[in-house]
C-alpha positions as CSV (number, residue, x, y, z in Angstrom):
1,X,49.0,-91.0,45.8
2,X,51.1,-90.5,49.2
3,X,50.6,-93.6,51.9
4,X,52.0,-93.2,55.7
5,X,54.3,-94.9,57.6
6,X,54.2,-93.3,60.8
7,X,57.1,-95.9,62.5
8,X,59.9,-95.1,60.0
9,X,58.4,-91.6,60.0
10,X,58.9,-92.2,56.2
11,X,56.6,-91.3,53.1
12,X,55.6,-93.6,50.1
13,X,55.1,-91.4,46.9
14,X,53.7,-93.2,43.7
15,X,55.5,-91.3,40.2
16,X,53.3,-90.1,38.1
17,X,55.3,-90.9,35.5
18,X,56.0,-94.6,35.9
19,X,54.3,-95.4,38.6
20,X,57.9,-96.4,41.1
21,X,57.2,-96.4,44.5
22,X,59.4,-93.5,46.4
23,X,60.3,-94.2,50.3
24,X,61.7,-90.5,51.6
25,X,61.8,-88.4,54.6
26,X,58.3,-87.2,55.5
27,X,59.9,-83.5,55.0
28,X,61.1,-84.4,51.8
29,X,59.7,-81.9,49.2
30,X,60.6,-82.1,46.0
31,X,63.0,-85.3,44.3
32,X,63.5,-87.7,41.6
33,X,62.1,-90.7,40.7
34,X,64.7,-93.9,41.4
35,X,63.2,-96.0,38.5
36,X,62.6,-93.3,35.5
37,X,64.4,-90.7,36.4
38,X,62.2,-87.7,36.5
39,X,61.6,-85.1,39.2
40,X,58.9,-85.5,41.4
41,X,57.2,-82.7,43.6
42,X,54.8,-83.5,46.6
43,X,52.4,-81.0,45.9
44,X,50.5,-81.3,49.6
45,X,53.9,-80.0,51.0
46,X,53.6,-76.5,49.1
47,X,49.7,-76.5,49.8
48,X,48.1,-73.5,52.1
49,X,50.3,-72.2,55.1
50,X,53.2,-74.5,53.9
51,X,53.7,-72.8,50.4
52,X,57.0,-70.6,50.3
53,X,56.7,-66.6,49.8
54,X,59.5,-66.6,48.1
55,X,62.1,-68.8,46.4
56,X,66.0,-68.1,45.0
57,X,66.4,-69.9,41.8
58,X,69.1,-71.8,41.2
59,X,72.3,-69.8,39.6
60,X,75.1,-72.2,39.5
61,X,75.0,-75.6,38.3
62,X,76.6,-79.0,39.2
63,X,79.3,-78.4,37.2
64,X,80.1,-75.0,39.2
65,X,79.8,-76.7,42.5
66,X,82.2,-79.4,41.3
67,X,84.8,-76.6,39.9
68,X,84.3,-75.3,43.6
69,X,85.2,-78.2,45.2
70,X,88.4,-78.9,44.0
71,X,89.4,-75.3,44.0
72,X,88.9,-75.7,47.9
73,X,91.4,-77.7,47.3
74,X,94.2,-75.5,46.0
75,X,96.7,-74.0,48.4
76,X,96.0,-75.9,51.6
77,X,99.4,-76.7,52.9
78,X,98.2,-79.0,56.0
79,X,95.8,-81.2,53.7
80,X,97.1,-84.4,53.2
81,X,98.3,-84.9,49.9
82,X,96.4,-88.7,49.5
83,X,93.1,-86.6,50.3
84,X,93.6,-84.1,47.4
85,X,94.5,-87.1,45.4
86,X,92.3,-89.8,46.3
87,X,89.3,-87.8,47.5
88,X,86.2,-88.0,44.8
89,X,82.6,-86.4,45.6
90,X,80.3,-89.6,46.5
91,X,77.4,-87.1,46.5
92,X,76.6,-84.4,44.7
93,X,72.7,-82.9,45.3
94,X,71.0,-79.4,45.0
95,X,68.8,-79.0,47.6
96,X,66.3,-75.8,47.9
97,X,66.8,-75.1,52.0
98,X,63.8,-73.9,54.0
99,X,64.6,-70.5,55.6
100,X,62.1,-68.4,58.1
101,X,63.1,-64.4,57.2
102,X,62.1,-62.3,60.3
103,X,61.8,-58.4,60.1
104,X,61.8,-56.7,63.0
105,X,62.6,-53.2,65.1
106,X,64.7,-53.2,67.7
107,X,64.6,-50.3,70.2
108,X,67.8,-49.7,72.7
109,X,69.7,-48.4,75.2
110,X,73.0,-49.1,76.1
111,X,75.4,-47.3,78.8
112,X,78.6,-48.0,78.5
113,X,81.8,-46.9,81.3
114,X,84.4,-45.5,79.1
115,X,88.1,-44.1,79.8
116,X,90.2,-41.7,78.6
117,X,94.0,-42.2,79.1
118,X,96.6,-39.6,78.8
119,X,100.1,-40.7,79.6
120,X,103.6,-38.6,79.5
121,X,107.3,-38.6,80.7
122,X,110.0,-36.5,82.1
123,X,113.6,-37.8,83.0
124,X,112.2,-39.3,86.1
125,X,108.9,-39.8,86.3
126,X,106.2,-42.0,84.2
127,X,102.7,-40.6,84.3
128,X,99.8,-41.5,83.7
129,X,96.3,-39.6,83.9
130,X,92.9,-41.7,83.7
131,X,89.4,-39.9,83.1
132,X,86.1,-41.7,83.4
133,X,83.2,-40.9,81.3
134,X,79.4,-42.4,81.1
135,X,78.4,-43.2,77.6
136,X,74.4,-43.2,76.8
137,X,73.5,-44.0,73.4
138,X,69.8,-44.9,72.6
139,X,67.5,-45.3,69.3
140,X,66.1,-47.7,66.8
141,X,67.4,-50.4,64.0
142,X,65.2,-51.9,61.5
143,X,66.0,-54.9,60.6
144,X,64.6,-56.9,57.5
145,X,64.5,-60.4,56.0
146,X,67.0,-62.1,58.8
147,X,67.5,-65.9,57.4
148,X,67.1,-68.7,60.0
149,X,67.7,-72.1,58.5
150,X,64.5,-74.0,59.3
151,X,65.4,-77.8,58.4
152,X,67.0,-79.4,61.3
153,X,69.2,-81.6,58.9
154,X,71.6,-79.0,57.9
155,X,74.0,-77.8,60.6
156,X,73.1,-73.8,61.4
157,X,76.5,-73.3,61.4
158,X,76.8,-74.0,57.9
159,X,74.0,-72.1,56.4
160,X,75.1,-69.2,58.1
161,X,78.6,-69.2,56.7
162,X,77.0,-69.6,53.1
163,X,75.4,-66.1,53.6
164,X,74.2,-63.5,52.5
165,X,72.2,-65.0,49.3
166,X,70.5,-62.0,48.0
167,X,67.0,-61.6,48.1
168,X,66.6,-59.0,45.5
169,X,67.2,-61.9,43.2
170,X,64.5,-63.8,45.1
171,X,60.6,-64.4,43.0
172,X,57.3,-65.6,43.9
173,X,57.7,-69.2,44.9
174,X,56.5,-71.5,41.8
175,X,56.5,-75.2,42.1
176,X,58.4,-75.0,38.3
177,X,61.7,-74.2,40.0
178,X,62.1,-77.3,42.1
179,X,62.6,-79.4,39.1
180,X,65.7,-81.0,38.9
181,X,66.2,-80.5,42.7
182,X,65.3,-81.7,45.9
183,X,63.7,-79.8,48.3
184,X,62.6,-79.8,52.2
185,X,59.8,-78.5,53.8
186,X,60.6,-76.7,57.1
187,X,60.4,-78.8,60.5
188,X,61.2,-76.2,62.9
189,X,58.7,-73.9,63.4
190,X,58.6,-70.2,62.7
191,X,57.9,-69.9,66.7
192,X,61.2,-72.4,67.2
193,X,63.3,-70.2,65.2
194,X,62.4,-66.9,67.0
195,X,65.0,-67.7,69.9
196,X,67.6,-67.8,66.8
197,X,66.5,-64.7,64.9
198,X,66.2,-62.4,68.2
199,X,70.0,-63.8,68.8
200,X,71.2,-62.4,66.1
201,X,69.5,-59.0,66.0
202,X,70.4,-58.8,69.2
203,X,74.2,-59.3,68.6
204,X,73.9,-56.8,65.5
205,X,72.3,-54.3,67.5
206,X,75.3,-54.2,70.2
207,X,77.7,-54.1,67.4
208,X,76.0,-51.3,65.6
209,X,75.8,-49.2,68.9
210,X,79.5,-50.1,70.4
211,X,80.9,-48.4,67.0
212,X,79.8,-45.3,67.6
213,X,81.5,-45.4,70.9
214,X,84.6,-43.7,69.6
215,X,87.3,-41.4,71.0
216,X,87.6,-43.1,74.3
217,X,90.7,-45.5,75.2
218,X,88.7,-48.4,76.7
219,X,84.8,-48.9,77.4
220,X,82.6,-51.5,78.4
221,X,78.8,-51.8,78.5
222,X,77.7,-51.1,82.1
223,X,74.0,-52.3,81.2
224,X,71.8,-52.4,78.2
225,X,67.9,-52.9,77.2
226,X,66.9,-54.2,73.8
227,X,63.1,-54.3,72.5
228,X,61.8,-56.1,70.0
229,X,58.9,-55.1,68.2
230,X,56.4,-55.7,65.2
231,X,58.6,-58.9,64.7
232,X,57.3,-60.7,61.3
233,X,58.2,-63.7,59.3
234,X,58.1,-64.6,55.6
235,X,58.7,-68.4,54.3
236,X,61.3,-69.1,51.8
237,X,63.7,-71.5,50.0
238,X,67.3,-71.0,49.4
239,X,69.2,-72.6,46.9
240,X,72.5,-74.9,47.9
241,X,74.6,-77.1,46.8
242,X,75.5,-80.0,49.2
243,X,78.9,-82.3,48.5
244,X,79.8,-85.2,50.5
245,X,83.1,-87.6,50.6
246,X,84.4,-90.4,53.0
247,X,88.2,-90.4,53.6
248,X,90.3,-92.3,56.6
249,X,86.4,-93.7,57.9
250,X,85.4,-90.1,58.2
251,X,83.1,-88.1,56.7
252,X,83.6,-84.7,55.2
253,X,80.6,-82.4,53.8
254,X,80.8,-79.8,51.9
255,X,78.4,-76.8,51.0
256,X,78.1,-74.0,48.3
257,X,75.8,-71.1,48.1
258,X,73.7,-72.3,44.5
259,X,73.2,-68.3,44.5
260,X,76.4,-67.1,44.9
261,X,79.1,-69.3,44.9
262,X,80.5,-69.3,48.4
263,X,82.0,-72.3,49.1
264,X,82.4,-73.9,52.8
265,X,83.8,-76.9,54.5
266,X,86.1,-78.9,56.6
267,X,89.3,-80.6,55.7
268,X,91.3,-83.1,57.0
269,X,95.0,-81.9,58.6
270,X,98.1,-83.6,57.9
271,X,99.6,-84.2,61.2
272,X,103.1,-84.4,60.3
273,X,102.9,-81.6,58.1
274,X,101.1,-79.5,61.2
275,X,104.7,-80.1,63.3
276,X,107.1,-79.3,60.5
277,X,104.8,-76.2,60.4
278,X,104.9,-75.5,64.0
279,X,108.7,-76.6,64.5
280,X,109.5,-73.7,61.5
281,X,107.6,-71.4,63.0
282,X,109.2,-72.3,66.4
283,X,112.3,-71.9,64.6
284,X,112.0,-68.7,63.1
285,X,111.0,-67.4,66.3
286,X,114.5,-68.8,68.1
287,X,116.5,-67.3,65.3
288,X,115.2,-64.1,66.0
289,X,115.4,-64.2,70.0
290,X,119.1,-65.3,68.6
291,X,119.5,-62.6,67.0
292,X,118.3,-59.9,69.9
293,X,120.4,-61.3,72.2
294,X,123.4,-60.9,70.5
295,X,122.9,-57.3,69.5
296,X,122.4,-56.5,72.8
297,X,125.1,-58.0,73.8
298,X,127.2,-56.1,71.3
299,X,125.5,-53.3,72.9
């Protein structure tokens, strides 16, 4: 039984299992009871247009994610020491991560202005010989299953740096994988996260194209046209492991990839270690001026 609350924005699940009352996040798919313990999935959100194409199952466990953490750890030479020491996860969850995965073709055209610079000597004279060319290359990428992170609680940012998660691992979605986890539904629309998915074919397409610019000294695109066609989207949940900890009154959070293992977050800096850093670099780099100086003026 599910009752409203439409001024927290808040849902009230009853557990089928004890009967507990459970107060979540109105996106809030999948969780556990509070009073008994066991999972608890909110069938209505995987009903009809809302049910996931696909889903990557979990591959790592708590314990991996945990083995991650303090690896992340290790070998940080501006982390303060007390944050290595003192730090402990306050929360450890696996969440299953809505993600829109947009195919599309991108037709293009880009002209660049390129140089070619040829440059000699004699025992007088420097010179230097600059030709100008027009580059045209044109043609068409296909691009499938771009991930777009569609839960507006998890930075973009991060999700991105988690990829890729690979989807040849990926099976049709089955509510049986959620337990154990939680899990959102998406709350940013498949037609929100176009603006997101176009941005980064877009950026992949000028990549692909400006390396095959080659043999030239410089270039630079002059003017370009991208197209994007027969654009399509398929709903899916990806599989993460979010850590969180509180050190100095700040918050630090901390992600894994549940699929593969890559590990991201930021750490705190050790401000006095920062400036012994700095003041040895700065001091490497006087030695060495030192040391030019003097051979020259040997010389």
């Amino acid at each position: 039984m599910t009752r409203r609350r439409p001024r927290w924005n808040m849902l009230i699940f009853s557990c089928h299992s004890c009967g507990g009352e459970i107060i979540c996040d109105k996106t809030t798919a999948a969780t556990h009871c509070p009073f008994c313990g066991n999972p608890v999935v909110m069938m209505g959100h995987f009903a009809g247009d809302l049910r996931p194409d696909l889903i990557i199952p979990f591959k790592l466990d708590k314990e991996a994610a945990v083995a991650a953490f303090k690896n992340h750890l290790k070998g940080k030479a501006l982390l303060p020491k007390a944050f290595s020491k003192d730090s402990h996860i306050e929360e450890i969850k696996g969440v299953y991560v809505p993600f829109w995965l947009f195919s599309s073709e991108a037709n293009a055209q880009f002209n660049y202005r390129a140089t070619k610079v040829r440059t000699w000597m004699d025992r007088d004279y420097i010179y230097t010989d600059t030709s100008y060319f027009s580059v045209v290359r044109k043609g068409t990428l296909q691009f499938e299953n771009i991930p777009v992170d569609s839960s507006s609680k998890i930075d973009n940012d991060i999700t991105e740096s988690l990829e890729p998660f690979d989807l040849n691992q990926a099976v049709d979605f089955q509510t049986a994988y959620l337990s154990g986890y939680l899990a959102d539904k998406y709350d940013v629309s498949e037609m929100q996260s176009v603006p997101r998915a176009n941005q980064r074919v877009c950026k992949t397409t000028e990549n692909e194209f400006a390396a095959t610019v080659t043999g030239y000294t410089t270039y630079r695109i002059e003017n370009k046209n991208i197209q994007l066609n027969n654009a399509k989207a398929k709903y899916a949940l990806f599989p993460i492991w979010l850590m969180s900890t509180t050190w100095n009154g700040q918050n630090y959070l901390f992600a894994m990839n549940g699929q593969t293992g890559k590990f991201v977050g930021n750490l705190p800096m050790d401000g006095g270690a920062f400036f012994k850093w700095m003041f040895g670099i700065g001091g490497a780099v006087a030695a060495a001026a030192l040391l030019v100086m003097w051979l020259v003026w040997l010389m």
